[in-house]
C-alpha positions as CSV (number, residue, x, y, z in Angstrom):
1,X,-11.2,-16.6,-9.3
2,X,-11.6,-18.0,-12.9
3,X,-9.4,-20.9,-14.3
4,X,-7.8,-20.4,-17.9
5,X,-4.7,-22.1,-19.5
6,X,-3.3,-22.9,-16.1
7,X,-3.3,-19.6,-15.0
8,X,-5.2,-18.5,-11.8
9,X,-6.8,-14.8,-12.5
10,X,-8.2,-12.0,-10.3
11,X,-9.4,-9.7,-11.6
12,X,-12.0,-6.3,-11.2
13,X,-10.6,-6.3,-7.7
14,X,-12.6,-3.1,-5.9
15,X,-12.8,-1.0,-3.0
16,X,-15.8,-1.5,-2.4
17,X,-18.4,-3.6,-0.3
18,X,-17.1,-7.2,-1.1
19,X,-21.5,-8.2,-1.0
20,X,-21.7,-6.1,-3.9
21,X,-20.8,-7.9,-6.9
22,X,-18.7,-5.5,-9.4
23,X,-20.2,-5.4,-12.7
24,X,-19.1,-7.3,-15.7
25,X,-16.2,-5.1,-17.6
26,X,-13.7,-5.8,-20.2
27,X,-11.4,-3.8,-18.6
28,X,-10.9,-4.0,-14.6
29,X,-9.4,-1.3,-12.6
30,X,-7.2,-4.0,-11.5
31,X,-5.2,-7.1,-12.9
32,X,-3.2,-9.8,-11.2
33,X,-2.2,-13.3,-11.8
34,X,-1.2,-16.3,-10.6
35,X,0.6,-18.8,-12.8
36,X,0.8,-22.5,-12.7
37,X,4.3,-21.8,-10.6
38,X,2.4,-20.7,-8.0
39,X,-0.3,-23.2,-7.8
40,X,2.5,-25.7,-7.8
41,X,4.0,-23.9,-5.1
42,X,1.2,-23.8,-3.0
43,X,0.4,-28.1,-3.6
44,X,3.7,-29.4,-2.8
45,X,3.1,-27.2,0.3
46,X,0.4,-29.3,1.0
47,X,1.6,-32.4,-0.3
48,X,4.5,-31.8,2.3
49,X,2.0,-30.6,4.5
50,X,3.2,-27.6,5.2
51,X,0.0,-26.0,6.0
52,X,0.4,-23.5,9.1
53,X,3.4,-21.2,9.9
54,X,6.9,-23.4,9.6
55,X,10.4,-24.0,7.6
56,X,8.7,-22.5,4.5
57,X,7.2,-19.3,5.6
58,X,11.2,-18.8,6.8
59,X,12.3,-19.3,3.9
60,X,10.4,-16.5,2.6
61,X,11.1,-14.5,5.5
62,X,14.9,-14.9,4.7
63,X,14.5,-14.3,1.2
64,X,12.6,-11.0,1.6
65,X,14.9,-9.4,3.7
66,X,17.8,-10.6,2.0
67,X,16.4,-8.5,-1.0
68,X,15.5,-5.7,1.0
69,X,18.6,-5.2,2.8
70,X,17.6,-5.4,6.3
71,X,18.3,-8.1,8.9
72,X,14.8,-9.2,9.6
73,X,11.7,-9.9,8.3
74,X,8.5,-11.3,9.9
75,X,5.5,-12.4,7.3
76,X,2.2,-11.5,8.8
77,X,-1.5,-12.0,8.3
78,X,-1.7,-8.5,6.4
79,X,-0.3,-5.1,6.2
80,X,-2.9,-3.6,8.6
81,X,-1.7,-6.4,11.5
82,X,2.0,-5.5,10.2
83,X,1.1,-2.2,11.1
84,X,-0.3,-2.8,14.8
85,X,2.3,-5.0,15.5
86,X,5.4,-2.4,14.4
87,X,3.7,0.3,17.3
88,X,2.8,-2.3,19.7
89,X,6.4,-3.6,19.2
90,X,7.6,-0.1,20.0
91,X,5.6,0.6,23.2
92,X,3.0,2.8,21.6
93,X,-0.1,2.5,23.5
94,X,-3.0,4.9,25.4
95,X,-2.4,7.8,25.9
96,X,0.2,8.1,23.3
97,X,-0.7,10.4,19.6
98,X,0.5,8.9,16.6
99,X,1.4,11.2,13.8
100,X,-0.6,9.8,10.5
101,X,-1.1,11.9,7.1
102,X,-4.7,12.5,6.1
103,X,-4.3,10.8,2.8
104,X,-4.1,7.1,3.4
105,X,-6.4,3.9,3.5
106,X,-7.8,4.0,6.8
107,X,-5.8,1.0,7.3
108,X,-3.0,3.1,8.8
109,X,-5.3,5.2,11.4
110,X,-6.8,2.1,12.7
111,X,-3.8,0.3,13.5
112,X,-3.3,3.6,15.6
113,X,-6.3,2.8,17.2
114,X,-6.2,-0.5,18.0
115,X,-2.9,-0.5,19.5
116,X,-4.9,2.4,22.2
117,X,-3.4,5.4,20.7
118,X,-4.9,8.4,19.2
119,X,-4.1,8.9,15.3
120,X,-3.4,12.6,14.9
121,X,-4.0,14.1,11.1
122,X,-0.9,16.0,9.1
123,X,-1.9,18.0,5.9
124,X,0.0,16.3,3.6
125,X,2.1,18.7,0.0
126,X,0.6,20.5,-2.6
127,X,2.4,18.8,-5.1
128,X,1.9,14.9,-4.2
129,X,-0.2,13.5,-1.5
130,X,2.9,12.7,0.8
131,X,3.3,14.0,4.6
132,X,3.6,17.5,4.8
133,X,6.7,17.9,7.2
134,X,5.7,21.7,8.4
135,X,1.9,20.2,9.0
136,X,3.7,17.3,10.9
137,X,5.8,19.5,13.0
138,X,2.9,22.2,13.9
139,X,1.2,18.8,15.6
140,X,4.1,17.5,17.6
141,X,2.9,17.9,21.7
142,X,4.1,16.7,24.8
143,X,1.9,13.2,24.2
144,X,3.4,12.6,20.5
145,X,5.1,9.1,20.3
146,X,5.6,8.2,17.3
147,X,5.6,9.1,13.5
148,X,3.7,7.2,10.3
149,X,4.7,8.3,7.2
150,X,3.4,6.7,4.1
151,X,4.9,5.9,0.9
152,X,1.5,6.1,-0.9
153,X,1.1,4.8,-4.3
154,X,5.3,3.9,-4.3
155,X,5.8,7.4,-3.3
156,X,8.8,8.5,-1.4
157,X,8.4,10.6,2.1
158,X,11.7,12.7,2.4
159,X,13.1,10.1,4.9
160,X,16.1,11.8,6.0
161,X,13.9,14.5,7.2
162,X,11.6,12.5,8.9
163,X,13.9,11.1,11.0
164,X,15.9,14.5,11.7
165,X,12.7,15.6,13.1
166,X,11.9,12.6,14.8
167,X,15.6,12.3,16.3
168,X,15.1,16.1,17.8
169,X,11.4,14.9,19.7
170,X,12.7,11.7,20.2
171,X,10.2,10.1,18.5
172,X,9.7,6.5,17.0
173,X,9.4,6.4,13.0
174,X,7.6,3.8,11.3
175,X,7.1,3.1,7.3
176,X,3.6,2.9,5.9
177,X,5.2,1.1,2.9
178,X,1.9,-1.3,2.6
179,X,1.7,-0.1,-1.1
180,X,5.7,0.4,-1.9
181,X,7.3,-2.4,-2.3
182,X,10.4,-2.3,-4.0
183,X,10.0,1.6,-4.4
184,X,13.3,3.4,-3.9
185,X,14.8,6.7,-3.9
186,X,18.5,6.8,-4.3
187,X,20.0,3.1,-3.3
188,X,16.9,2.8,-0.4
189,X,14.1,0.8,-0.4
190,X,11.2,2.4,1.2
191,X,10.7,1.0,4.4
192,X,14.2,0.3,5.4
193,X,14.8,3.7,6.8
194,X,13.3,3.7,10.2
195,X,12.6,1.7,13.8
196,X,10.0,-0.4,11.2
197,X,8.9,-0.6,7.9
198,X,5.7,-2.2,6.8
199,X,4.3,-3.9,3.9
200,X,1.7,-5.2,1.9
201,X,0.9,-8.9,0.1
202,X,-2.8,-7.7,0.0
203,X,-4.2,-9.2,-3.8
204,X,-3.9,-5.3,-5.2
205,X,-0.5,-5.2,-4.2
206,X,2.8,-5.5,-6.3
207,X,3.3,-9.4,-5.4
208,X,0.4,-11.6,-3.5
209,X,-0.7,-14.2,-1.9
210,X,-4.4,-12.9,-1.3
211,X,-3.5,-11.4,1.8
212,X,-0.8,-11.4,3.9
213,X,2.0,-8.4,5.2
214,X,5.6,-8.4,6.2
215,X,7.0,-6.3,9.0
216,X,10.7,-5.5,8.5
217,X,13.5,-4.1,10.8
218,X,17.4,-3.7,11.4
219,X,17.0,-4.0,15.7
220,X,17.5,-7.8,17.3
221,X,15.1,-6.4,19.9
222,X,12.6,-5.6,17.9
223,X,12.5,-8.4,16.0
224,X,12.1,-10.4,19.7
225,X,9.2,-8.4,20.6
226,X,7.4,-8.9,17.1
227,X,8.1,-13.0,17.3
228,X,6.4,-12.3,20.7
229,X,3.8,-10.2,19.3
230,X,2.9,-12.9,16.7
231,X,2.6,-16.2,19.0
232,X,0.8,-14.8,22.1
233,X,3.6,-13.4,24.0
234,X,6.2,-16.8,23.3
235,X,9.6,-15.9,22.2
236,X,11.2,-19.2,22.7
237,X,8.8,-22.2,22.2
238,X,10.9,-24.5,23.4
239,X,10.2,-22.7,26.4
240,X,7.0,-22.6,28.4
241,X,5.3,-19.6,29.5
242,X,3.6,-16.6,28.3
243,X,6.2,-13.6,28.4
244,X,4.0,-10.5,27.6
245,X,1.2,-9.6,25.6
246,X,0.5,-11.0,21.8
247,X,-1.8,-12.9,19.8
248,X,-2.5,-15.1,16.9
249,X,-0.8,-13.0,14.1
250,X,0.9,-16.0,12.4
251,X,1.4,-16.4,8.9
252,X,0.7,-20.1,6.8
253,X,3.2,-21.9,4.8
254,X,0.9,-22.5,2.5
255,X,0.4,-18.3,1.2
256,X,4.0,-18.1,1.7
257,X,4.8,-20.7,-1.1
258,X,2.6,-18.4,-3.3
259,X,4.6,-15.4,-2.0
260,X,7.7,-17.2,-2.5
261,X,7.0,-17.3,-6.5
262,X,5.3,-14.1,-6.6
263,X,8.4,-13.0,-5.3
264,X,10.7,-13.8,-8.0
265,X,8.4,-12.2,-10.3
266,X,8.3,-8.6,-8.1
267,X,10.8,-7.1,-10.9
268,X,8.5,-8.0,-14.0
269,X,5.6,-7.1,-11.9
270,X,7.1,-3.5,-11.1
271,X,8.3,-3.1,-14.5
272,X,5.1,-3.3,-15.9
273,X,2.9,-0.8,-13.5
274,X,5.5,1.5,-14.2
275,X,5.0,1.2,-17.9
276,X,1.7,0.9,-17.4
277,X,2.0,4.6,-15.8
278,X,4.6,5.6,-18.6
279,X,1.7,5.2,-20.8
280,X,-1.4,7.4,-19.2
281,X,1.9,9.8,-18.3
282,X,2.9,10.3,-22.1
283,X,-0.8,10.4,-23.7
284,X,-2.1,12.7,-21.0
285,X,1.0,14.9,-20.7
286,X,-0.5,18.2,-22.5
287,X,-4.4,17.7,-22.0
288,X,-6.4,20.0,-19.3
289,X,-9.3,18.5,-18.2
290,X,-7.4,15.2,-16.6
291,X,-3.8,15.1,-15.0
292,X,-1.5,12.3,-14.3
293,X,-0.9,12.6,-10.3
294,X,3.2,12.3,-10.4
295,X,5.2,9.2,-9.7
296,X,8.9,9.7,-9.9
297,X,9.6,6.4,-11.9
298,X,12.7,8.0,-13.6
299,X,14.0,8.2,-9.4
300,X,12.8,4.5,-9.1
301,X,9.4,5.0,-7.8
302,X,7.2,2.4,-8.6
303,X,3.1,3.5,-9.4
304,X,1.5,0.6,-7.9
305,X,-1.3,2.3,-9.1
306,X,-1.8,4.9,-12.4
307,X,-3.7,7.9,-10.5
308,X,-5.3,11.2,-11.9
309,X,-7.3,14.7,-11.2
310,X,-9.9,16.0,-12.9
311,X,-12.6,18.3,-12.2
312,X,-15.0,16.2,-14.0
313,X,-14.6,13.0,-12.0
314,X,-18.0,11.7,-12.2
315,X,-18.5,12.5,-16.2
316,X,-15.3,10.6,-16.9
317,X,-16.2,7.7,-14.9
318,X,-19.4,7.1,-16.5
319,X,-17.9,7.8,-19.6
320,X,-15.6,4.9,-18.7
321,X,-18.2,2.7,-17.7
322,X,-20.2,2.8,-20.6
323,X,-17.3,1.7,-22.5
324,X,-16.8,-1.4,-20.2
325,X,-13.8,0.6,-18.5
326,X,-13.8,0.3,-14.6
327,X,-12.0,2.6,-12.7
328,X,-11.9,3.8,-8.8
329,X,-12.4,6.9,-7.0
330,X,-9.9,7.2,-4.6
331,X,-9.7,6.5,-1.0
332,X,-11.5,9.2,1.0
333,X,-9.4,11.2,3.2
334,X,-9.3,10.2,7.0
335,X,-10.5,13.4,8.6
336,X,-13.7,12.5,6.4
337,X,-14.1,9.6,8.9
338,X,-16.3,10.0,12.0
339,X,-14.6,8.0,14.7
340,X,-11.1,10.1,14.2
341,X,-12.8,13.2,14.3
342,X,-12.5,14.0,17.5
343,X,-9.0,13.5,18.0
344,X,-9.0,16.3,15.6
345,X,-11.6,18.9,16.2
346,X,-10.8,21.6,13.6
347,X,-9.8,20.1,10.1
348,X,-8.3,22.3,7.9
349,X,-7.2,19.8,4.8
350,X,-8.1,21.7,1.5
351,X,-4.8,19.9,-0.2
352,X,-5.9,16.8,0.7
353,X,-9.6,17.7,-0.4
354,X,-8.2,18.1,-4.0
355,X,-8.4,14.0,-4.2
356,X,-11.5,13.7,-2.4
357,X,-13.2,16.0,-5.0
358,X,-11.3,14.6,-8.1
359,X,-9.1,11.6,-7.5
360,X,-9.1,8.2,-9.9
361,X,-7.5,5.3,-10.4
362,X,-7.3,4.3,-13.8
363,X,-6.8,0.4,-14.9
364,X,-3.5,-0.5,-14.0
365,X,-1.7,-3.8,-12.5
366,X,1.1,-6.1,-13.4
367,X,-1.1,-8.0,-15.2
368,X,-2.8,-5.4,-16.9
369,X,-2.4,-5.9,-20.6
370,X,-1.3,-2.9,-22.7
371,X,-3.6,-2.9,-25.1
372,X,-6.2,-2.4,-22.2
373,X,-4.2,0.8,-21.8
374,X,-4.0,1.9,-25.2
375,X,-8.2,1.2,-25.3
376,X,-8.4,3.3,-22.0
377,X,-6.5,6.1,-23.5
378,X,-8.8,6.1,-26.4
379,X,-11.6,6.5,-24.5
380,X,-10.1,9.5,-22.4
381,X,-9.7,11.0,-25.4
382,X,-13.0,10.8,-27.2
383,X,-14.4,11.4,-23.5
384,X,-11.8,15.0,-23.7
385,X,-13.2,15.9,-26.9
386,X,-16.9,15.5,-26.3
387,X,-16.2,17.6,-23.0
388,X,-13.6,20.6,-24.4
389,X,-13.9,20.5,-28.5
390,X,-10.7,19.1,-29.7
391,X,-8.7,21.2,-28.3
392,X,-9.1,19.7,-25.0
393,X,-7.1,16.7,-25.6
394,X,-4.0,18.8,-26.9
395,X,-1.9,17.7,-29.2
């Protein structure tokens, strides 16, 4: 984290193994800030000392869900424990198959499997990497509890259908929306349309506080069993005793008082990945060696992150890197992982496949400057040129 003008700066952010250092580059895959705001925020919290989970991490409990529409909100230690405690909070356990799609961070299969359920792959469309609904219906059986859909990349699943299908198995539905936040289709936020929804305040997410996640839901129950869920089975701690299972899964006052300011700036934050996106979209409209994966931004998607194909991933990135450009392949598909492979003996994913072969994220996030962008471009077209002829870039 490197101080500058009383800003707080992350940047270069990666996938990969945090022991390896990322390289120096002028222009990270990845760009967030914090402002003086927030580091304000955060002293008063102490100052106050409001250090562990109390009146301010309400506050920004009350405040998200009053901007999501729903009637409550729980902040959590991160989406992946958001995750595990939406199934656990809806009885899913052993013996019960969760319905998962094969392209998502492994984030959402594990929370399968730690809750003692077994995550079971769906193919997901040709057109986007989103749930396939056929795929998700041909692997309903007697032992299906539940369905995961994610919103990847702001994304929107066909909810409507998702819970038709689930309403006819009697299935619970709950929102992957760890990298949606303030997505929408129509006058729905994603993750507001089901038993749970699930989000993100991971530090390559829309707002942050480093880490952190937010389980939402309509149902007074529900939100009982998650308060339970959080503080190791209490619901009432004016109460004593241990009602039923939970754990530790408590949140700080001290990231929510970051989350509180990050959270006023989630609209300038969206508006700028999604002209960040607008950007790659328009320059890279009519070339053929490199396509924009879509976003619906003009249906109020939001590209958390500015993804593409191309056949020629690993020229392009090292094209990239020479020029001080980072970029990221993206996540592999989950039937690529060992430890879920059993639960799913005879992959047949050649859609997803497409992104394992040639997925890439380009530099993107809400503190991404432009001009980074317009550099990037440049480089994706001398990079086009030198692969195709001229031609290559279109016009």
């Amino acid at each position: 984290m490197a101080k500058g003008r009383g800003t707080l700066s992350l940047h270069g952010v990666s996938f990969a193994n945090a022991s390896t250092a990322a390289p120096a580059t002028s222009v990270p895959w990845w760009s967030t800030t914090l402002l003086e705001p927030e580091a304000e925020a955060v002293a008063q919290a102490v100052r106050d000392r409001r250090i562990a989970m109390g009146p301010v991490t309400e506050t920004f409990e009350r405040e998200f869900a009053d901007r999501l529409g729903v009637a409550h909100a729980l902040a959590v230690p991160s989406g992946s424990v958001a995750l595990l405690m939406a199934l656990l909070a809806h009885g899913v356990g052993p013996g019960d198959e969760v319905i998962v799609p094969n392209r998502t961070f492994i984030a959402t299969a594990h929370a399968v499997l730690m809750a003692g359920a077994t995550p079971v792959l769906a193919e997901v469309r040709a057109d986007v990497p989103l749930l396939d609904l056929d795929s998700v219906a041909a692997r309903i059986s007697p032992h299906t509890r539940a369905l995961l859909p994610v919103h990847l990349n702001g994304r929107a699943v066909d909810m409507e259908a998702v819970n038709a299908l689930a309403d006819r198995h009697g299935l619970v539905v709950i929102e992957d929306a760890c990298q949606a936040l303030f997505s929408r289709r129509g006058d729905r936020w994603l993750g507001t349309e089901s038993d749970a929804g699930c989000y993100s305040l991971g530090v390559a997410k829309l707002i942050t506080c480093g880490y952190g996640g937010v389980v939402v839901c309509h149902a007074e129950s529900t939100r009982d069993r998650l308060i339970a869920l959080r503080n190791h089975g209490v619901l009432d701690t004016s109460k004593p005793g241990y009602g039923s299972l939970g754990f530790n899964f408590k949140f700080s006052d001290m990231m929510a008082a970051i989350a509180r300011v990050q959270l006023e700036r989630a609209q300038e934050h969206g508006d700028r990945v999604t002209e960040v996106y607008r950007r790659y979209r328009a320059a890279l409209s009519n070339w053929d060696g490199i396509q924009m994966i879509p976003v619906d931004i003009e249906a109020g998607e939001v590209p958390l992150y500015p993804e593409v194909v191309t056949a020629n991933r690993a020229s392009l990135r090292a094209h990239l890197a020479d020029g001080s450009i980072q970029c990221q392949d993206m996540a592999p598909s989950l039937h690529l992982s060992p430890h879920l492979a059993a639960a799913n003996p005879s992959p047949a994913y050649a859609r997803s496949e497409r992104y394992d072969e040639s997925g890439l994220i380009l530099p993107g996030g809400p503190s991404q400057p432009l001009a980074n962008v317009d550099l990037v471009i440049s480089h994706l077209q001398k990079w086009s040129h030198r692969l195709m002829g001229p031609e290559g870039a279109g016009t």
